[in-house]
N, C-alpha and C positions, 0 to 999 in steps of 0.2 A: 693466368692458367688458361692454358686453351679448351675452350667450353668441350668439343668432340673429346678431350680424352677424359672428362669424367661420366661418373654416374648419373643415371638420372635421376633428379631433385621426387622425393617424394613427398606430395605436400598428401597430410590429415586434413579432412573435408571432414566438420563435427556437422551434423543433422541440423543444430537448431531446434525452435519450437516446433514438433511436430504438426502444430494446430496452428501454423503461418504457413509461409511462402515457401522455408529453406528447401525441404526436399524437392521441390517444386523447382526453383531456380538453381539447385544442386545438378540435378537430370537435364537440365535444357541450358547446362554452360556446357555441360560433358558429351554435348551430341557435338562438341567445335572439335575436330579434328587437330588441333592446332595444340589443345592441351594435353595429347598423348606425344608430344613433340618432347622429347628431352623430361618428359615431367609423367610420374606415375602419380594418379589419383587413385584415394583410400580414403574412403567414407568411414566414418564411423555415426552410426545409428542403428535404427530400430528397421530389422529386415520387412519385415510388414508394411512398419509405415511406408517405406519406397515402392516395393508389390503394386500397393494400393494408387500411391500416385504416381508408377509408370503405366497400369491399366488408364487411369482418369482421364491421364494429356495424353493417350494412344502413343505413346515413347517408341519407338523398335528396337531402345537398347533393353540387353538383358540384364537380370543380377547376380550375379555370383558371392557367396557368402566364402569368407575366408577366415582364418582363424589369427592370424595378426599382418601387420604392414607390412612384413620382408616376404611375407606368401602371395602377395600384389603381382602381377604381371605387367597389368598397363596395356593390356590391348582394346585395340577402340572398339568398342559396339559391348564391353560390358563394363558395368558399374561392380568395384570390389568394393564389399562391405565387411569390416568387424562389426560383428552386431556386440553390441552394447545395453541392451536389452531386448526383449522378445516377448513384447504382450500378445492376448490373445483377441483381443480391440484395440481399435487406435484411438485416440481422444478425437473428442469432435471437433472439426474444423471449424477457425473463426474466433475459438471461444477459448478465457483464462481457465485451468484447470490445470491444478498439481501434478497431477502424472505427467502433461507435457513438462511443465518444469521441470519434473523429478528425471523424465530421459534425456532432456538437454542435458542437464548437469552433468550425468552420464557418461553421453555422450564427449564433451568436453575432457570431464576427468581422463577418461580412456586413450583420449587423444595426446593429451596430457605424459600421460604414464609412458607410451608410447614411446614420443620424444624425449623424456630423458632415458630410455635406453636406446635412443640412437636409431629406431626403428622408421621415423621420418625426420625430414627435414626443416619441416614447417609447417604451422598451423595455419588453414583457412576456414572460419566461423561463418554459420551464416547467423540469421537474426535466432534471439533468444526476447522472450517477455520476462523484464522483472519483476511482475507482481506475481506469476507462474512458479518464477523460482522461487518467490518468497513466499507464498504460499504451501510449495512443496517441504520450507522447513529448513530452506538453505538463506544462509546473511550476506551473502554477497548484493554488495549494491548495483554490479554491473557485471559484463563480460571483462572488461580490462581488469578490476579487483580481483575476480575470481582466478585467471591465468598469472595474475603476479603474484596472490596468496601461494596457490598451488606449486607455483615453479620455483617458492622462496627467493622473487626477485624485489631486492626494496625500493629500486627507483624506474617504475616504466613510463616512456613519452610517447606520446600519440603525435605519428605524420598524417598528416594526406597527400596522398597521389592522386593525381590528376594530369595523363598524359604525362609529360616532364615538369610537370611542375610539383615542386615539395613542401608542403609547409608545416610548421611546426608553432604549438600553443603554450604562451605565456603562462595564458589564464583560462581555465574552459568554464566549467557552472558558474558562473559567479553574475549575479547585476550586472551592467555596466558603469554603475555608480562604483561598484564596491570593485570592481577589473579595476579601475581607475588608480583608487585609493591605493591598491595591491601593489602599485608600481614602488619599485625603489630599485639602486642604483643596483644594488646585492642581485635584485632578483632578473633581472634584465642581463646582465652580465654569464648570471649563472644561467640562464635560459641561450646564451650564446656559445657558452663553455660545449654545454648540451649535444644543443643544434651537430654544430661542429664537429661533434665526439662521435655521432654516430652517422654523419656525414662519413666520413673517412671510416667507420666501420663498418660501413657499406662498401667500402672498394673506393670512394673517390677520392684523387689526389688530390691536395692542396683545395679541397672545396672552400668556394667563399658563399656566406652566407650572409643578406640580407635582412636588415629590422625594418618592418613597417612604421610609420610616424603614427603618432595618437593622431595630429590633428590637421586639421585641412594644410595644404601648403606645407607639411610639418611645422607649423608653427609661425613660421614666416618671422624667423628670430627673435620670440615672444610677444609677436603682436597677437597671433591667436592661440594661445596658449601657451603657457609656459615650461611643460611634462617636456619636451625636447632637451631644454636648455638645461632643465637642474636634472634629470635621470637620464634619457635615453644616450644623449651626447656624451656624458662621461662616462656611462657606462661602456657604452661603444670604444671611448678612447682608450679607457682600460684594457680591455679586452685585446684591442691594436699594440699598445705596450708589451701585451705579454705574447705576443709573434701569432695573434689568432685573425684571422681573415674574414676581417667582417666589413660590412658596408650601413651607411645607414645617417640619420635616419630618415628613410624614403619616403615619400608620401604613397601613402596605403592607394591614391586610386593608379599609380603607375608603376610600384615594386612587383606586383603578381604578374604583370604585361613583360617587366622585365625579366622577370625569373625564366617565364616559360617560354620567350625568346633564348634564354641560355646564357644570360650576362651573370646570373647567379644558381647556386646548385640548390638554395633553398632558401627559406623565407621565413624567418620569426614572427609568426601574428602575435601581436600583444592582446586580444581580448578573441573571444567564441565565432561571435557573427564577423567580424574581420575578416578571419580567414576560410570561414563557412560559404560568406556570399561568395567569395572570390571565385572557391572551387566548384561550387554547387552553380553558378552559372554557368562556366567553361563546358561543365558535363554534370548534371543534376544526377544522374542515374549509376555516371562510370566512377566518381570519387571514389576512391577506397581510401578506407583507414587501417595504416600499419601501427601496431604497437613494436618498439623497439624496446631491449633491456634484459628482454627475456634470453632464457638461450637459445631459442626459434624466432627464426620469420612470423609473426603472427599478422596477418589480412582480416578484414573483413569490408563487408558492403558498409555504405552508410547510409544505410536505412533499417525500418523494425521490421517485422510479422508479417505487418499488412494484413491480420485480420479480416478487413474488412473485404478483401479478392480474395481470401484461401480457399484453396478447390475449384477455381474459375476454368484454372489453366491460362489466364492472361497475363501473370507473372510476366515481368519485364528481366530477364537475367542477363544482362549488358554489364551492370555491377558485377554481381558474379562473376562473370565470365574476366572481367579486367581486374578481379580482388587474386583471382588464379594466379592471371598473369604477371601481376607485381608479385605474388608470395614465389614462382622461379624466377622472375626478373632480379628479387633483392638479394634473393640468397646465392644465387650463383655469382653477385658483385661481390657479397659477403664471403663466399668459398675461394673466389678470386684474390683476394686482400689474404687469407689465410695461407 
């Protein structure tokens, strides 16, 4: 689909903890000219709290309060907001406190709502606290829980982008005693079905995707380990039987090098730091994490609060600004394949 004749992508920008960074790194991604390009931004938070931190970091964008996402314009020099609550204080910066939770959530939901009536096209989060939100009363253990409870989606996978490179997680919280143990042919296989599935539901043809090795050399045909030989390999060859396009299994210090040269469209980490270090070096700040599954694009930065700089104005919103650009980068491949 040729990108000039559709609409422009409107991504939902949810507030975050108001007592971190988001509004903060929200306002200093949206002063880039680049993301009124083809893309309508639509805050959704708390009018005040923005007020207050476009006075702070002397911003010269204005705000505009609007009353839902299709009332958005999208011209540069003003921030549109759905306000989604409307206190008459903001919580204090820096610090846990339930009312931040209580208007993240909010915020979130709103955004939420939004999107299943068609009113954006994608969600971009910025940081939320969970002890804020738990505190506030809400069981959500995280941002990704709470958007796949809300959206009744039962299976969401977390990517990251980084530049062109994609990678996708086996195992996340877990030890790396017990990532280890988690391995089996089933789950390896299905983590490749995955990959794949929403490769190609992103728009790419025939993507092939990449398994990292557990162990040095991959193994070095069971000299140094033997997780190659009795799971990865036949999981992989399974996979190949059933006509899916996979490679593998690569040794983890040279598949990421290869991915993001373009030998492969993305990259199965089998454990947390695997695919963490890889991305978080390339660009520590610009990582963004997509959750796929849902039925929006959903971005965010991969980082929290930041606490401990709220209110500085020395927010680094480089994150931000590239969590934007992947939430119209995926979804226009995504509207492109429809």
């Amino acid at each position: 689909m040729d990108q000039l004749t559709m609409h422009p992508i409107r991504v939902g920008i949810t507030m975050g903890d108001p007592a971190g960074i988001g509004p903060e790194i929200i306002i200093k991604a949206l002063t880039d000219h680049s993301h009124y390009d083809g893309m309508i931004p639509v805050i959704y938070g708390d009018p005040l709290v923005f007020n207050e931190t476009l006075a702070r970091i002397k911003s010269p964008l204005q705000l505009r309060v609007i009353e839902d996402a299709l009332s958005a314009k999208g011209h540069y020099g003003t921030l549109e907001i759905v306000p989604t609550s409307n206190v008459e204080s903001t919580p204090k910066l820096g610090e846990v406190h339930p009312k931040a939770g209580d208007m993240a959530v909010k915020a979130i939901t709103a955004a939420i709502q939004s999107a299943l009536h068609g009113e954006i096209d994608a969600i971009n989060t910025a940081p939320i606290n969970k002890e804020a939100v738990r505190k506030a009363g809400y069981h959500y253990p995280g941002h990704t829980e709470m958007l796949a409870e809300l959206f009744s989606a039962h299976h969401v996978v977390t990517m990251f982008v980084v530049g062109n490179l994609r990678v996708f997680f086996l195992t996340r919280h877990h030890p790396l005693k017990d990532a280890i143990r988690l391995l089996t042919i089933d789950q390896v296989y299905d983590g490749i079905q995955q990959g794949i599935k929403y490769l190609v539901e992103l728009g790419f043809e025939q993507p092939v995707l990449a398994v990292a090795a557990l162990n040095p050399h991959a193994g070095e045909n069971g000299l140094i380990g033997t997780e190659e030989q009795e799971i990865l390999i036949p999981a992989i060859k399974k996979a190949q039987q059933d006509g899916l396009s996979v490679e593998g299994p690569i040794p983890a210090d040279a598949v990421f090098y290869q991915a993001r040269m373009g030998r492969y469209h993305g990259v199965l980490s089998l454990y947390h730091d695997q695919g963490h270090i890889a991305t978080k070096t390339l660009d520590f700040n610009g990582t963004v994490s997509v959750t796929l599954g849902l039925p929006v694009i959903r971005t965010s930065v991969d980082h929290g609060t930041a606490f401990d700089i709220a209110g500085q104005g020395i927010a680094d919103a480089h994150g931000q600004s590239e969590a934007l650009r992947v939430a119209k980068e995926l979804t226009l491949l995504k509207q492109s394949r429809n």
